[in-house]
C-alpha positions as CSV (number, residue, x, y, z in Angstrom):
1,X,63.3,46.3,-6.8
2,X,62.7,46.7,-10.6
3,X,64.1,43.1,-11.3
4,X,61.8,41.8,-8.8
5,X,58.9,43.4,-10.7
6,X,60.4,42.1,-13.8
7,X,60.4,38.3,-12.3
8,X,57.4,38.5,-10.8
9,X,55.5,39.8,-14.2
10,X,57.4,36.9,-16.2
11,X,56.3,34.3,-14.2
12,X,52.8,35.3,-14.0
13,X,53.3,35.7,-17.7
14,X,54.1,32.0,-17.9
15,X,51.7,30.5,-15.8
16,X,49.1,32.8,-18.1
17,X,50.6,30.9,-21.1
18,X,50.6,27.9,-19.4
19,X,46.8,27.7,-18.6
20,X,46.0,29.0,-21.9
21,X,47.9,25.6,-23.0
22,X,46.4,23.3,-20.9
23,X,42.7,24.9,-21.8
24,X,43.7,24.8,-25.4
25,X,44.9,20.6,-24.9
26,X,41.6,19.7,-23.1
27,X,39.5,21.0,-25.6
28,X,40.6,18.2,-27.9
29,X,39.8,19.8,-31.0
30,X,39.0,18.0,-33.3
31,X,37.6,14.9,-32.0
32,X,39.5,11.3,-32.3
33,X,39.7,10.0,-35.4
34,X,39.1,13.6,-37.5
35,X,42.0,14.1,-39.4
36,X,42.2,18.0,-39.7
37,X,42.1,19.1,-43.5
38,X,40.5,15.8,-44.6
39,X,36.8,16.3,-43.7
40,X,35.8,20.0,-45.0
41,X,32.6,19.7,-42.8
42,X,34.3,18.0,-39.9
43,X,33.1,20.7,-37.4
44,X,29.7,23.1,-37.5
45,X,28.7,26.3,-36.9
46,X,25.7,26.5,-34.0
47,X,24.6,29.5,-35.7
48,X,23.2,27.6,-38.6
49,X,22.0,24.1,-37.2
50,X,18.5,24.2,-38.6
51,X,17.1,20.5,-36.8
52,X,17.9,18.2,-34.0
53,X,16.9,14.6,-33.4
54,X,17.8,12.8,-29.7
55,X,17.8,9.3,-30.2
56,X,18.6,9.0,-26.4
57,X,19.4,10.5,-23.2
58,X,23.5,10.4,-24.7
59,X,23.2,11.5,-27.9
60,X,22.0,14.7,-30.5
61,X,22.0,14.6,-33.8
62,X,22.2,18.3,-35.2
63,X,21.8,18.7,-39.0
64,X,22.7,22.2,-41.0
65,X,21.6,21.7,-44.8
66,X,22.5,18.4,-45.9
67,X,24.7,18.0,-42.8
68,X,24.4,16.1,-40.0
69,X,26.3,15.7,-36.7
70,X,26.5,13.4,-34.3
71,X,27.2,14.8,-30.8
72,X,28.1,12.6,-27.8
73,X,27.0,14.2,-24.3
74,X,28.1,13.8,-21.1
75,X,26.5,11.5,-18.7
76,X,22.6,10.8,-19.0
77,X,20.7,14.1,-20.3
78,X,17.4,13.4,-18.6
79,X,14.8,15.0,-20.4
80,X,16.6,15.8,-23.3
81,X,15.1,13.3,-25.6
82,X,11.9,14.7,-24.6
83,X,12.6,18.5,-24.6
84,X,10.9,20.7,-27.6
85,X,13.5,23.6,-27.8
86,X,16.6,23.2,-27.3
87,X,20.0,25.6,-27.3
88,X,23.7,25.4,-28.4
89,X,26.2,27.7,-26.4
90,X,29.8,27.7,-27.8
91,X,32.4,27.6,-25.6
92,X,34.1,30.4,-27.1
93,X,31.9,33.5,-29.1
94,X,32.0,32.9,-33.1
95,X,33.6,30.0,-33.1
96,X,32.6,25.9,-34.5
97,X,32.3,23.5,-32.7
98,X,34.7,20.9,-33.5
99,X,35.4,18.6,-30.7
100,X,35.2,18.3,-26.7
101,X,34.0,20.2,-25.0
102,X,33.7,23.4,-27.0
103,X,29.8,23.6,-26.5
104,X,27.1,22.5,-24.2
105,X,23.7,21.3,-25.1
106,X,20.9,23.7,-23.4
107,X,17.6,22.4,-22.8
108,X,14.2,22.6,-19.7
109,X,13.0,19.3,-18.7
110,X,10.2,20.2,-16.5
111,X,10.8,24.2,-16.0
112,X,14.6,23.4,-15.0
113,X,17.7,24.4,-16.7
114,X,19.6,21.9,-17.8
115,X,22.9,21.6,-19.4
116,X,25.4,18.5,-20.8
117,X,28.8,18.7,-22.6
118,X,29.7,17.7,-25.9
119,X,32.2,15.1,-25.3
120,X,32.1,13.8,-29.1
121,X,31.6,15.4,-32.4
122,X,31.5,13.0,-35.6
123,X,30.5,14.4,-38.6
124,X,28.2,11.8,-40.5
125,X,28.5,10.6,-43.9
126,X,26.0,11.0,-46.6
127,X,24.2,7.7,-45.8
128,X,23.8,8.6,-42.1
129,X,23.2,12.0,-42.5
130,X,20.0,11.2,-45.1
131,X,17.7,9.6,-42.6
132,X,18.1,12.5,-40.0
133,X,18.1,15.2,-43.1
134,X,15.3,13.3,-45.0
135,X,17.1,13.9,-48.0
136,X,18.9,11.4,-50.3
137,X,22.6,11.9,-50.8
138,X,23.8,13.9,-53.9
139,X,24.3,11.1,-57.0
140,X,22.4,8.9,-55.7
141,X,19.1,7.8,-58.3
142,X,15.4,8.1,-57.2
143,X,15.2,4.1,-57.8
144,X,17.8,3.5,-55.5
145,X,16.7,5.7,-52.8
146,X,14.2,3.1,-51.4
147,X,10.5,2.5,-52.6
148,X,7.9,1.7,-50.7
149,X,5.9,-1.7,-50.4
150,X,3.6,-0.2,-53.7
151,X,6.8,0.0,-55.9
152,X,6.6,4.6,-55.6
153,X,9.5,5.9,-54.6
154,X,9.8,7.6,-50.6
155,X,10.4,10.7,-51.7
């Protein structure tokens, strides 16, 4: 009787580990094409995103500081482009969001709940990043930042 305790509690050991592998695979951390040690700010923490932008239904930009992220969502997030406030939940507590599906987007169209998943997360460079941020990248001159039709500078 004990060994058939024993070989029931290792296998439902192993299937435990086994889900906990598969969950850990399909979260796809980091998204394609970051290479892990390379980008410093390749994932953010939802805690300190301090502005969004949706140019569409598909797509956030979140920025924190300087920052700014490009987020990919799952299918077409009516009413998000539209929505005033809007929430990041983390798919596990503390934790950045690096890739797939390791937060949803949060948002009322209308009274409703709504929710998308993050199925992309690119962090932008410092060109990108400066027209959602609305500040110019570090190094770069006043004169080159871009003047305005009257020769004074945008910012």
């Amino acid at each position: 009787m004990n060994r058939q305790a024993l070989l029931v509690s290792l296998l439902v050991a192993g299937i435990g580990l086994g889900s906990m592998t598969v969950a850990s695979a399909m979260s796809g951390r980091p998204s394609e094409g970051v290479k892990p040690g390379h980008d410093p700010h390749a994932c953010f923490d939802p805690t300190f995103v301090d502005g969004f932008q949706t140019p569409d239904d598909r797509t956030m930009i979140v920025t924190e500081g300087r920052e700014a992220y490009k987020l990919s969502l799952t299918g077409v997030c009516i009413g998000l482009d539209s929505s005033f406030m809007v929430g990041i939940r983390s798919r596990y507590p503390m934790s950045e969001v690096c890739g797939p599906f390791d937060a949803e987007i949060l948002y009322r169209d209308g009274g409703r709940r709504q929710s998308c998943q993050i199925t992309e997360v690119k962090h932008l460079s410092p060109e990108e990043a400066a027209e959602y941020t609305g500040r110019k990248p570090a190094g770069q001159s006043s004169a080159s930042a871009g003047a305005s039709a009257s020769g004074k500078s945008n910012w």
